[in-house]
C-alpha positions in Angstrom: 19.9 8.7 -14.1 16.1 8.3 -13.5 13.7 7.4 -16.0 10.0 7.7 -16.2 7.8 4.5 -16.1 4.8 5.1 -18.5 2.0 2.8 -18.2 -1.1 2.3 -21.2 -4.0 3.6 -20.6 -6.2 0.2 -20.4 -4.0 -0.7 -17.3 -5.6 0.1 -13.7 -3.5 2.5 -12.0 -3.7 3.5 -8.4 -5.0 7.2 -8.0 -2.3 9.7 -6.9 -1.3 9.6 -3.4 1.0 11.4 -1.0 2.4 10.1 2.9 1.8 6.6 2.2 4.0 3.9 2.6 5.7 0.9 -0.4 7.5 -2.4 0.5 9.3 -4.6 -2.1 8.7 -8.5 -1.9 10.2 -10.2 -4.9 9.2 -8.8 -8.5 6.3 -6.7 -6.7 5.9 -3.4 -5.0 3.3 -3.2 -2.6 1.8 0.5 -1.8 -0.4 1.2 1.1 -2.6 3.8 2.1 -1.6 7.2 2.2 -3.7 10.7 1.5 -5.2 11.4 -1.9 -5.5 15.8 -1.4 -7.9 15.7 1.8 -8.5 11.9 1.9 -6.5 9.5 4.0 -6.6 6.1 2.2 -6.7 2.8 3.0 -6.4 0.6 -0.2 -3.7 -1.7 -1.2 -1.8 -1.9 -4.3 0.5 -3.9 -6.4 2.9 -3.1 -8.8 4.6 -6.1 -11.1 8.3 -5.3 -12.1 7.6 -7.9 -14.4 5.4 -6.4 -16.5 4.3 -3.0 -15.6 1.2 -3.8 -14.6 -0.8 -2.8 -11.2 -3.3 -4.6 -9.4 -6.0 -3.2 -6.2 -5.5 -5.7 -3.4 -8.5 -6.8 -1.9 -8.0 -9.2 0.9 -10.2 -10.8 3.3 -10.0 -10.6 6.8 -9.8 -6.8 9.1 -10.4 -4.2 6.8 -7.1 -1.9 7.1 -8.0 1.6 8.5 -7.1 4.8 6.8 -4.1 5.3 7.4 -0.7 8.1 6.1 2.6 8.6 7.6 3.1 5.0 8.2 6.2 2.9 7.5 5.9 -0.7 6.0 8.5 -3.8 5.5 8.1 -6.9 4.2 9.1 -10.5 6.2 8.7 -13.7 5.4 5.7 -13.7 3.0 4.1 -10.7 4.8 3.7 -6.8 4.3 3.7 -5.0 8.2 2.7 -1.9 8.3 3.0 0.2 11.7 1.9 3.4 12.9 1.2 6.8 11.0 -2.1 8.6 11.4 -5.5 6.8 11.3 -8.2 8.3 9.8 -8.8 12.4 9.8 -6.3 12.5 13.1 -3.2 14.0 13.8 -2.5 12.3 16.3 0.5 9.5 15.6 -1.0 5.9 16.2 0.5 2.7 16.6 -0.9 0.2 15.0 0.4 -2.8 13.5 -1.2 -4.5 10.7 0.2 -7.4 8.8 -1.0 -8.6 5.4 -0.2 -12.0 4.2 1.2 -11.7 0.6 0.1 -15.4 0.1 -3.3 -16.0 1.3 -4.0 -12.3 0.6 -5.6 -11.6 4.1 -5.5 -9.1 6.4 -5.0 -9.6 10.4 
């Protein structure tokens, strides 16, 4: 049976999203990028099981392009995220981006 998560309003909470892509690495969720209506996206988020609480990422490093469709996993300490759609293209990509959940940068 599925049941709604409700968050309070002072929390941050990442704007609605569609095609983008969520990885599990402990107590966290990580979501990445996807298409807000017209808009690809290329934030980062976390979720804490913990506490129902959500955080914006902002690592250093490469800035992470737009990007929807995409797939991500998590291994050893690190989100990969691979191909989808970058930017305002329809045309499938294939980048690979890797975020270190750790040091909280970008390569």
């Amino acid at each position: 049976m599925w049941t709604p998560v409700t968050f309070t309003s002072d929390n941050s909470v990442p704007p609605s999203r569609s095609k983008h892509s969520a990885a599990v690495h402990g107590n966290h969720i990580y979501v990445v990028g996807g298409r807000n209506g017209n808009w690809p996206l290329k934030d980062i988020w976390r979720y804490a099981l913990s506490n129902n609480t959500w955080e914006q990422l902002h690592p250093t490093g490469d800035s992470l392009q737009n990007l929807q469709e995409h797939t991500a996993v998590v291994y050893q300490d690190k989100v990969y995220v691979f191909g989808g759609e970058v930017g305002f293209s329809s045309a499938s990509e294939s980048p690979l981006w890797s975020y270190s959940i750790k040091v909280m940068h970008t390569v």
